[in-house]
GUMI-163221 format. One record per residue: residue in three letters; x, y, z of N, C-alpha, C in turn. Coordinates in nm, 4 decimals. Example, Ala and Ser with C-alpha at 12.3 -4.5 7.8 and 13.67 -1.06 7.14 Angstrom:
# residues 2
type | n_xx | n_yy | n_zz | ca_xx | ca_yy | ca_zz | c_xx | c_yy | c_zz
ALA | 1.3190 | -0.5690 | 0.7800 | 1.2300 | -0.4500 | 0.7800 | 1.3200 | -0.3300 | 0.7800
SER | 1.2850 | -0.2250 | 0.7080 | 1.3670 | -0.1060 | 0.7140 | 1.2900 | 0.0030 | 0.7870
***
This chain:
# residues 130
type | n_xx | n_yy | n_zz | ca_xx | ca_yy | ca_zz | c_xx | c_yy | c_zz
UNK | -0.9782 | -1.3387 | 3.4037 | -1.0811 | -1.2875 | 3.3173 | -1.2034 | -1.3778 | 3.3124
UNK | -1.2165 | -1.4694 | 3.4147 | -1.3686 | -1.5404 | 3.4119 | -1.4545 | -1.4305 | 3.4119
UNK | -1.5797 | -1.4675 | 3.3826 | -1.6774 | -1.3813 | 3.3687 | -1.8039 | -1.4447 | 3.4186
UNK | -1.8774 | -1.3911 | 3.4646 | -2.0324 | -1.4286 | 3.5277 | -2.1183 | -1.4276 | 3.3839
UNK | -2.2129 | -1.5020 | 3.3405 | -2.2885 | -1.5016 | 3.2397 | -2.3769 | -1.3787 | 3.2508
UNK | -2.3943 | -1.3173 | 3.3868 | -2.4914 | -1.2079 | 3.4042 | -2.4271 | -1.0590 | 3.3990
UNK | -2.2869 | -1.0859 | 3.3465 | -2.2008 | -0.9625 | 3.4007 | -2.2668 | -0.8699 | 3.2290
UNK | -2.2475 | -0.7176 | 3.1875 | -2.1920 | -0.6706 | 3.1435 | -2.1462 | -0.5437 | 3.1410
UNK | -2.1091 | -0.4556 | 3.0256 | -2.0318 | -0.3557 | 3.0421 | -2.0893 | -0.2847 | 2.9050
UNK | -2.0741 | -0.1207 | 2.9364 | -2.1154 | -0.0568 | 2.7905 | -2.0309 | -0.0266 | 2.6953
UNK | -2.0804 | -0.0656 | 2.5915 | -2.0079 | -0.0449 | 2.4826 | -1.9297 | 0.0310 | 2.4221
UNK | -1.9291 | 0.1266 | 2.4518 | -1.8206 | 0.1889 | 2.4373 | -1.6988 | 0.2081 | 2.4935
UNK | -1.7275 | 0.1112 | 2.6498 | -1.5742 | 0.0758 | 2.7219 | -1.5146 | -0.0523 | 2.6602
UNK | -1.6093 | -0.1254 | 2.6644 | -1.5915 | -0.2151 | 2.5974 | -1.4898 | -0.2593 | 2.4486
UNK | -1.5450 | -0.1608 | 2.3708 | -1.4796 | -0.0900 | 2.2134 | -1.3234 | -0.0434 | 2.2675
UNK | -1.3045 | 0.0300 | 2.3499 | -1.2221 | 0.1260 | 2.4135 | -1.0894 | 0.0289 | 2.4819
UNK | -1.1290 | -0.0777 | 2.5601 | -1.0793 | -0.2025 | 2.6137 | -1.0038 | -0.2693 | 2.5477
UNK | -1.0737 | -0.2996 | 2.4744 | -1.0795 | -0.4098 | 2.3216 | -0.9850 | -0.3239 | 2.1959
UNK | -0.9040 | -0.2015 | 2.2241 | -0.8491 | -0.1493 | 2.1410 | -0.8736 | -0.1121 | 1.9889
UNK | -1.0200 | -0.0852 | 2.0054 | -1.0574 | -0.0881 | 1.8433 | -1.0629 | 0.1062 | 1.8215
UNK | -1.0452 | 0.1528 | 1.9074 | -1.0739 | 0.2970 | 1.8842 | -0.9588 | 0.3788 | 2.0039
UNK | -0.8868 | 0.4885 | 1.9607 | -0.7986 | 0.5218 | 2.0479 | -0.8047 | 0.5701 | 2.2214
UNK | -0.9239 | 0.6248 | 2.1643 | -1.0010 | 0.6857 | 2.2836 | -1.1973 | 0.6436 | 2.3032
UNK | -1.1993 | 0.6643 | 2.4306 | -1.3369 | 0.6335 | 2.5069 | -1.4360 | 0.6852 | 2.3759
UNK | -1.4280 | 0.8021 | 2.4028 | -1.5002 | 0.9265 | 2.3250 | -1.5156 | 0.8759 | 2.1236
UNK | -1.3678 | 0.8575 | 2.1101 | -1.4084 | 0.7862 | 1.9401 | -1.4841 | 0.6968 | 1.9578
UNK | -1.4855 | 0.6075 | 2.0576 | -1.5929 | 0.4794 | 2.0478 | -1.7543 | 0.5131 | 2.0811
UNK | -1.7613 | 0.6285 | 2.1465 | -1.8728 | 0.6999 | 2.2169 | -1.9146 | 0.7374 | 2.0909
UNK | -1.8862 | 0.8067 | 2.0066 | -1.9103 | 0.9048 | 1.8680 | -1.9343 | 0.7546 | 1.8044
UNK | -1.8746 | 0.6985 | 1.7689 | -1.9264 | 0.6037 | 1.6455 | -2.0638 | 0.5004 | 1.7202
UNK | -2.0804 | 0.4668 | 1.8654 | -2.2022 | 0.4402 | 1.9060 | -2.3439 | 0.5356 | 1.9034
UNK | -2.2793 | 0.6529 | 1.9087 | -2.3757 | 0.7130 | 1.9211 | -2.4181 | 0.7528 | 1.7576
UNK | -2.3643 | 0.7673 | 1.6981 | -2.4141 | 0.7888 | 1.5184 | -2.4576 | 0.6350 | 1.4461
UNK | -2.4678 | 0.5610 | 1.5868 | -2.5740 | 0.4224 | 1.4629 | -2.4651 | 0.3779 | 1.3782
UNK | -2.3398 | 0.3106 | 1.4113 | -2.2197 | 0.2719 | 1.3351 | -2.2199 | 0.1537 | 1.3914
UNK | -2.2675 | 0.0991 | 1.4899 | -2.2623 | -0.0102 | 1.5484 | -2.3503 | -0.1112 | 1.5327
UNK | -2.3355 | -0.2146 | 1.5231 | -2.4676 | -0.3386 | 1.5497 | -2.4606 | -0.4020 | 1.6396
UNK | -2.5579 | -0.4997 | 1.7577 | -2.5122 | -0.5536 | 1.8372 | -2.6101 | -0.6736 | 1.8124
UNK | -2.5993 | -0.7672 | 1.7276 | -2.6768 | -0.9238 | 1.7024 | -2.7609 | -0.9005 | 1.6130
UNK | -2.7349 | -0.7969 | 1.4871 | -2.8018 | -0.7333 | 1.3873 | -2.9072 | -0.6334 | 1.4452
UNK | -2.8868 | -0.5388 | 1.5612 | -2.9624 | -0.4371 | 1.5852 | -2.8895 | -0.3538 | 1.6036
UNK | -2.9344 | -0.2440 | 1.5677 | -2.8619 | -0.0837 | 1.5590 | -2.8411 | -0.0458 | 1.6697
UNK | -2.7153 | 0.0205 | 1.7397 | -2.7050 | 0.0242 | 1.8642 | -2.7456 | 0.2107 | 1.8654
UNK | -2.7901 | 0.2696 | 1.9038 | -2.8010 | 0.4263 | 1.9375 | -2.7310 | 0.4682 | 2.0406
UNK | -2.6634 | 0.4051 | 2.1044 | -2.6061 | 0.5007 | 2.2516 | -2.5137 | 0.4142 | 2.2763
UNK | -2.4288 | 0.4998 | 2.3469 | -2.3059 | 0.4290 | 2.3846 | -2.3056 | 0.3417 | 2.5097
UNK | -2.4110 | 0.3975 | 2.6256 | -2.4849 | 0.3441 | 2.7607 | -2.4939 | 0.1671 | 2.7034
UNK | -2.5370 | 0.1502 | 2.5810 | -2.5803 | -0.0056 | 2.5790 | -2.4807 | -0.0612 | 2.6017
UNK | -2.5356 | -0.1821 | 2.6807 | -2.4778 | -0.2842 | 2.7613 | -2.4556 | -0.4150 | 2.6590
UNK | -2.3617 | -0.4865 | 2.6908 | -2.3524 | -0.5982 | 2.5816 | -2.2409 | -0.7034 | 2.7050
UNK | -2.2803 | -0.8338 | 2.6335 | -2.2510 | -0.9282 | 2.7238 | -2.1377 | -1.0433 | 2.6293
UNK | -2.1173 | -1.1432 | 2.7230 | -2.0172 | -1.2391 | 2.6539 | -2.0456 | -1.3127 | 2.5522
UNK | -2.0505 | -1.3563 | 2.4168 | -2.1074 | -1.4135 | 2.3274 | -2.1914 | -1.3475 | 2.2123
UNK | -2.2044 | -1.1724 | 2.2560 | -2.2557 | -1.0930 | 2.1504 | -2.1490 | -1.0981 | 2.0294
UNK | -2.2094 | -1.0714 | 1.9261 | -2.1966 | -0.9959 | 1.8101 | -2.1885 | -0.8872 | 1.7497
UNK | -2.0360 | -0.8185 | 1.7496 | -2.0411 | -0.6509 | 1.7306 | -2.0430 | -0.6837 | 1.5435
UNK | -2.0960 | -0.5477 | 1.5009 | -2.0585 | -0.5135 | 1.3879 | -2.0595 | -0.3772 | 1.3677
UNK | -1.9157 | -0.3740 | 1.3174 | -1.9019 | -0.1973 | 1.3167 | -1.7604 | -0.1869 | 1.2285
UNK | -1.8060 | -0.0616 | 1.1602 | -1.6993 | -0.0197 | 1.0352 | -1.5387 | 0.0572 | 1.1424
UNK | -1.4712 | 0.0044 | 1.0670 | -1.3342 | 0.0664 | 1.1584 | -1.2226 | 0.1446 | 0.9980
UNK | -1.2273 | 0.2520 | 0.9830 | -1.1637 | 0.2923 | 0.8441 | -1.2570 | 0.2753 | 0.7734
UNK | -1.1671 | 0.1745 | 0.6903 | -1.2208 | 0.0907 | 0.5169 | -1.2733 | -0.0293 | 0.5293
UNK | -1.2428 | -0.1034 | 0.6844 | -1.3238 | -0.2269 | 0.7122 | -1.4299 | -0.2387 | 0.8381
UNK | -1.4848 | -0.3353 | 0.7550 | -1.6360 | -0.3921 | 0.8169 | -1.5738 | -0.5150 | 0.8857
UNK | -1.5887 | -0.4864 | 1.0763 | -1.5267 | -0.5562 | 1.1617 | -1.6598 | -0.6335 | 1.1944
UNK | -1.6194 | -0.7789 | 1.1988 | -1.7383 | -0.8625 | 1.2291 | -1.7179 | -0.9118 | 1.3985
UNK | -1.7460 | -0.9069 | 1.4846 | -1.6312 | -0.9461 | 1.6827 | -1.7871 | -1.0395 | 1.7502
UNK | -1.7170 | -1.1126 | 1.7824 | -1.7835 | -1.1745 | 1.8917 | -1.6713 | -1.1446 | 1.9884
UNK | -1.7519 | -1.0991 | 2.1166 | -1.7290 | -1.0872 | 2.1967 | -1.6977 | -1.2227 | 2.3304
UNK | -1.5774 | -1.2174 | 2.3382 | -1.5095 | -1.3596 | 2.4146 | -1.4789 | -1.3486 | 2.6059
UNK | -1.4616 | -1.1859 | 2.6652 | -1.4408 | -1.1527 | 2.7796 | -1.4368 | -1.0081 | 2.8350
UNK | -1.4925 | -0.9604 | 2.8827 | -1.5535 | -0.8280 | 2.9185 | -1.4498 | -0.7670 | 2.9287
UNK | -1.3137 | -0.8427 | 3.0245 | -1.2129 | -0.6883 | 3.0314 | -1.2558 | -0.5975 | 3.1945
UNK | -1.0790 | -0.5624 | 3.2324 | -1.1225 | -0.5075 | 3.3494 | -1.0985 | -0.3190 | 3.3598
UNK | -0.9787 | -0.3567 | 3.1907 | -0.8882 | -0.2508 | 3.2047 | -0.8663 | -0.2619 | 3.0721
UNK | -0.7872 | -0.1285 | 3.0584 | -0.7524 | -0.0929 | 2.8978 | -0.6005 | -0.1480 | 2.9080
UNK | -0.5764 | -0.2674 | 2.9040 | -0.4438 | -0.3283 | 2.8938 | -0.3501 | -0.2861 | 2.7191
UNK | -0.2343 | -0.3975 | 2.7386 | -0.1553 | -0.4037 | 2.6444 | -0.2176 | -0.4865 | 2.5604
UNK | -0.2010 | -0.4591 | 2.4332 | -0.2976 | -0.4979 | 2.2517 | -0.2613 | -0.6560 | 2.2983
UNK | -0.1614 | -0.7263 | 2.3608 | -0.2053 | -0.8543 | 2.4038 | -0.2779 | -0.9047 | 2.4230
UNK | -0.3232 | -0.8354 | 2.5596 | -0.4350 | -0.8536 | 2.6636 | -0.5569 | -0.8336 | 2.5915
UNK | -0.5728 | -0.7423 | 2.5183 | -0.7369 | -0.6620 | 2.4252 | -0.7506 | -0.7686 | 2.3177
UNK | -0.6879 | -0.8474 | 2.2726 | -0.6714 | -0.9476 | 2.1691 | -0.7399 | -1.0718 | 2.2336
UNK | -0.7422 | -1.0881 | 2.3845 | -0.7872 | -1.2153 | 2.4213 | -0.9737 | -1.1743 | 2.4409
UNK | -0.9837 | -1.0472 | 2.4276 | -1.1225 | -1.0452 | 2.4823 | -1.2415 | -1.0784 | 2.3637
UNK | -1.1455 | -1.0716 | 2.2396 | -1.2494 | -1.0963 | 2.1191 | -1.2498 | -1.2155 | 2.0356
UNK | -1.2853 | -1.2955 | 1.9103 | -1.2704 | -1.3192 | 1.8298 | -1.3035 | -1.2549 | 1.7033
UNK | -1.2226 | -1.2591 | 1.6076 | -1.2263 | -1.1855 | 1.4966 | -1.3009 | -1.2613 | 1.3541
UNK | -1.4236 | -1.2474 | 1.3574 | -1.5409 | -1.3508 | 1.2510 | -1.5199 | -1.3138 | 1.0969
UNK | -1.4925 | -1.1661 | 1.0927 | -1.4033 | -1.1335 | 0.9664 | -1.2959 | -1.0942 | 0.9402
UNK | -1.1455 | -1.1555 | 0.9306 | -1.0675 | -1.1137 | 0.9222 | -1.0059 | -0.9913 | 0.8572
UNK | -0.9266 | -0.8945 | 0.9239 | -0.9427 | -0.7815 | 0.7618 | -0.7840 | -0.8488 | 0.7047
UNK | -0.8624 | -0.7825 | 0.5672 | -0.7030 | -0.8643 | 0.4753 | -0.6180 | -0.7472 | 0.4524
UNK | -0.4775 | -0.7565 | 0.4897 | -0.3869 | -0.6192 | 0.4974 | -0.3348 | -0.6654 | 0.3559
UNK | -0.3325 | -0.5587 | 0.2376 | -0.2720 | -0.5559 | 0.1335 | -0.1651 | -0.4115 | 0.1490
UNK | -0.0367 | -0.4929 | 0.0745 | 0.0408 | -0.3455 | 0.0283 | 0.1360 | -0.3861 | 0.1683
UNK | 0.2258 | -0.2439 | 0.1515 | 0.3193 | -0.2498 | 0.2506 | 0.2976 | -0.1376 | 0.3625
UNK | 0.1815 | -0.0887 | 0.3112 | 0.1643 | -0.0296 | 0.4457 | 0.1905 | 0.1357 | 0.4388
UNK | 0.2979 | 0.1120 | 0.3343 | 0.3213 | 0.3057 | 0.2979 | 0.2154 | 0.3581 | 0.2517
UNK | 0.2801 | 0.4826 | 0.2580 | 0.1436 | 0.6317 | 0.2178 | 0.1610 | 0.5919 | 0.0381
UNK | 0.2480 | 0.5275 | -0.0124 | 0.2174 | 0.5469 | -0.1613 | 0.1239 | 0.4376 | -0.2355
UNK | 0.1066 | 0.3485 | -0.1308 | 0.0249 | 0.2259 | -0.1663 | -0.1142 | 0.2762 | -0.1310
UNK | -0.1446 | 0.3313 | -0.0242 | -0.2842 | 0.3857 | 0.0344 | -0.3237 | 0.4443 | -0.0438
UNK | -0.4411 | 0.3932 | -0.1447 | -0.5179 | 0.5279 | -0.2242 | -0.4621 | 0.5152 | -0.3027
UNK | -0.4797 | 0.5974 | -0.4280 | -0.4554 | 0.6553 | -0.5454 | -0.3767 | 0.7944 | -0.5368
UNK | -0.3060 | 0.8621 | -0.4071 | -0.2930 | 0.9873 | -0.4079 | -0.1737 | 0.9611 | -0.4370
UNK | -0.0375 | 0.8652 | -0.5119 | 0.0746 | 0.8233 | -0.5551 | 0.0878 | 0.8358 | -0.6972
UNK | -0.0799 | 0.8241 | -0.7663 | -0.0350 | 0.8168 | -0.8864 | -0.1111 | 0.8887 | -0.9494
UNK | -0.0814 | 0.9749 | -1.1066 | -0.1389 | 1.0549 | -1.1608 | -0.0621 | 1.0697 | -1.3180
UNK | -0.1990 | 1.1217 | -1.4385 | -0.1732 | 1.0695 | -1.5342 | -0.0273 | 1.1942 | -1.5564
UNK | 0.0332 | 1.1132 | -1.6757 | 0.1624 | 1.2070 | -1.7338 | 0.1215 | 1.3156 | -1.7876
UNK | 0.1575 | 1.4111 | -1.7444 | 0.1564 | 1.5684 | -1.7967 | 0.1195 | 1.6776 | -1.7107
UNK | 0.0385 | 1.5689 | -1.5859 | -0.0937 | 1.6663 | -1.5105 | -0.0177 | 1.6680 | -1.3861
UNK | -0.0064 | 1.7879 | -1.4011 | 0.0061 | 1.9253 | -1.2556 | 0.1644 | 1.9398 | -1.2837
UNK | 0.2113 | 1.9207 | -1.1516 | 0.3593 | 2.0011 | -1.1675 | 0.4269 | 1.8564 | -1.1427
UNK | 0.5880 | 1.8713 | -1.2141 | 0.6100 | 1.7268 | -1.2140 | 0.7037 | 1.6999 | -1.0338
UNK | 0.7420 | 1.5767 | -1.0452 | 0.7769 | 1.5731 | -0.9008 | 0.9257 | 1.5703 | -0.9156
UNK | 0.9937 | 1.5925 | -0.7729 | 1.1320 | 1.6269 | -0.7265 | 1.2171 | 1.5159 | -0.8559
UNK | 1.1572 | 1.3765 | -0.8834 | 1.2457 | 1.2488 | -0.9622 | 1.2268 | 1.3305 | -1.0988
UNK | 1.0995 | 1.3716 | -1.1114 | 1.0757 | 1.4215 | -1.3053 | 1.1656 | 1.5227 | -1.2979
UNK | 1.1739 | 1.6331 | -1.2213 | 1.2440 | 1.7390 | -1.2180 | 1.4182 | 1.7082 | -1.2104
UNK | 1.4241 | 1.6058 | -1.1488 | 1.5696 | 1.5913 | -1.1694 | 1.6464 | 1.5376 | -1.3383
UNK | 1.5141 | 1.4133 | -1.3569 | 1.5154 | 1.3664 | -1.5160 | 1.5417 | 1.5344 | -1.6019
UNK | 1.4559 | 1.5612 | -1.6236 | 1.4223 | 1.6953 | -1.6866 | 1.5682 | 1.7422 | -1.7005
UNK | 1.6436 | 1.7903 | -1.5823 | 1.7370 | 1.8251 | -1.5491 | 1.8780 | 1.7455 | -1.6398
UNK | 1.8661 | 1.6099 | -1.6155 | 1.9685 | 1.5627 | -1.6842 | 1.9652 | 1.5674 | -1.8601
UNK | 1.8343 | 1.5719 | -1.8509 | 1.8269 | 1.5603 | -2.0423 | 1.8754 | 1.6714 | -2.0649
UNK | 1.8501 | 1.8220 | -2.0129 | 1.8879 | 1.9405 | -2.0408 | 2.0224 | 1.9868 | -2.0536
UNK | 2.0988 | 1.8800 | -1.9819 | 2.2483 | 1.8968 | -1.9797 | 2.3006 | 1.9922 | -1.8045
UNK | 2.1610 | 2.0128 | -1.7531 | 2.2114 | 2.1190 | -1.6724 | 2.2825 | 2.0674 | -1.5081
***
């Protein structure tokens, strides 16, 4: 993975390489809607070229990914391999365990409101005697 100081590659293979987006095309769509920065300038197209030592900034979900860019990449390897091409300037901080009941607020809701769930319904059930 040496690299020529004169080499680069467009950004959105790049993104794509680097495993930050599943596919070419998601990384294409978020270059092309101005989601990207490249050394605090707005990137418009996915065509832009970016080199070794840039500065990505671009929202991924709920986080604001800060990347310097460490090695261009030849191929869309294993998340090993895509791990050596960057450094990560803002770490994202993983809270929770990761389940759907921790994500969001869609786990919890006040007492009384809507229909109760399979656990209330069973409670319900035992107080009733049934």
């Amino acid at each position: 993975m040496v690299a020529d100081s004169n080499e680069t590659l467009r950004i959105d293979k790049w993104l794509w390489y680097a495993r930050f987006f599943k596919t070419r095309t998601l990384a294409s769509v978020v270059c092309n809607g101005g989601r990207v920065r490249v050394g605090g300038a707005t990137v418009r197209k996915s065509s832009h070229l970016v080199r070794i030592d840039d500065v990505l900034t671009f929202t991924q979900g709920t986080n604001i990914r800060v990347i310097r860019i460490l090695a261009l990449g030849n191929r869309r390897g294993p998340a090993s391999e895509a791990q050596l091409l960057y450094e990560d300037l803002a770490p994202v901080e993983k809270t929770g365990t990761g389940s759907k009941v921790d994500a969001g607020d869609g786990g919890v809701r006040d007492m009384g409101a809507g229909r109760p769930t399979k656990k209330e319904r069973r409670d319900i059930d035992k107080l009733r005697g049934d």
